[in-house]
C-alpha positions in Angstrom: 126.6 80.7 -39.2 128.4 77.2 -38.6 130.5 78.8 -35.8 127.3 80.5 -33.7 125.7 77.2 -33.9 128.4 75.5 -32.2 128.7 78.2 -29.7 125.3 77.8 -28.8 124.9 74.6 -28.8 128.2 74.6 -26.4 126.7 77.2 -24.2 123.4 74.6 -23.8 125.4 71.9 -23.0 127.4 74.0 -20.3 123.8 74.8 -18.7 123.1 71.0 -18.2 126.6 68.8 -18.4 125.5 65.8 -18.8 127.5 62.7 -17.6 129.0 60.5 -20.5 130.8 57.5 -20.6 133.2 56.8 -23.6 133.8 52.9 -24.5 137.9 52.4 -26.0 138.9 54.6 -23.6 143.0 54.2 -24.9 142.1 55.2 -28.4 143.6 58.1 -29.7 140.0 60.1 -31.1 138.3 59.0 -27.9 140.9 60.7 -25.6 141.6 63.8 -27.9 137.9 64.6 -27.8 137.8 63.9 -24.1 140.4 66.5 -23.6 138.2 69.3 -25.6 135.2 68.5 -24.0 136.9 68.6 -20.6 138.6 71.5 -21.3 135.3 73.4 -22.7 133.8 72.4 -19.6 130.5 70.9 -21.7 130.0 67.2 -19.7 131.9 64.8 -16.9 133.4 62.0 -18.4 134.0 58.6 -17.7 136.8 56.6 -20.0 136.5 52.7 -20.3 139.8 50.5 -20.3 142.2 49.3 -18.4 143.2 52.0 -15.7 147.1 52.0 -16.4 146.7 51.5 -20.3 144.5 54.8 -20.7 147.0 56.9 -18.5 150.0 55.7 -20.1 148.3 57.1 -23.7 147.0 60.0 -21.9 150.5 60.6 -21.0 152.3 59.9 -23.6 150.1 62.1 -26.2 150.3 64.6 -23.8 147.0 65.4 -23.2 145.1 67.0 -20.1 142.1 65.6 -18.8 141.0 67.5 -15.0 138.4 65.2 -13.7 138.2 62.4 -15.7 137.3 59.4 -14.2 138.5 55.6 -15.7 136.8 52.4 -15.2 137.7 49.2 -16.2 134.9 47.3 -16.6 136.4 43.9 -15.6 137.2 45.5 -12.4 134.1 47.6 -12.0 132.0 47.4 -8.8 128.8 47.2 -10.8 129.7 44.6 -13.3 127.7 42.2 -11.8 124.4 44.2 -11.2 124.7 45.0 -14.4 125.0 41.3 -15.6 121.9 40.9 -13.9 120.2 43.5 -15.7 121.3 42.3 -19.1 119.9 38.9 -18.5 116.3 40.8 -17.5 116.9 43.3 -20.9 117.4 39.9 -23.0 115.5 37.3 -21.0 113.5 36.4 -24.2 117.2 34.9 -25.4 118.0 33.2 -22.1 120.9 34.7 -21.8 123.5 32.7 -19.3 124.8 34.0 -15.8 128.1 33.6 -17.8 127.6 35.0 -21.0 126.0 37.9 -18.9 128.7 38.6 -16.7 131.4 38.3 -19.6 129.5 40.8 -21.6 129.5 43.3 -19.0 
């Protein structure tokens, strides 16, 4: 049935969590799913945003999320490795350092 599919599948999942990261991070669909996944213990999560904007709509839909972690990219320690990395992926385009580092 529909339901022992999903419970398998879930119990998979909970064997190997897997770390994902959720672009829109402040959107309501993003964060309610984030809370069920958290909550079902199937992956670690990382939210993308700005820092106080995702709490605040964490907050103020009322939603727990133990362990999540939020990175804004613009702020992001690894924003410009992974500039650098872009221009290598798209090097055929010639990419500029600026455009690069924007994107990321």
């Amino acid at each position: 049935t529909p339901k022992q599919f999903i419970h398998g599948f879930v119990q998979l999942a909970r064997q190997d969590r897997k770390h994902i990261v959720l672009p829109e991070g402040k959107e309501e669909r993003i964060l309610q799913a984030a809370e069920i996944l958290l909550s079902r213990k199937i992956v670690h999560l990382t939210l993308l945003g700005k820092v106080d904007e995702i709490q605040r709509q964490i907050a103020r839909m009322g939603l727990k999320l133990p362990g999540v972690s939020i990175v804004d990219p613009a702020d992001s320690e690894h924003r410009e490795a992974f500039a650098r990395r872009y221009m290598e992926l798209r090097a055929k385009k010639h990419p500029t350092w600026e455009l690069s580092f924007d994107l990321m």
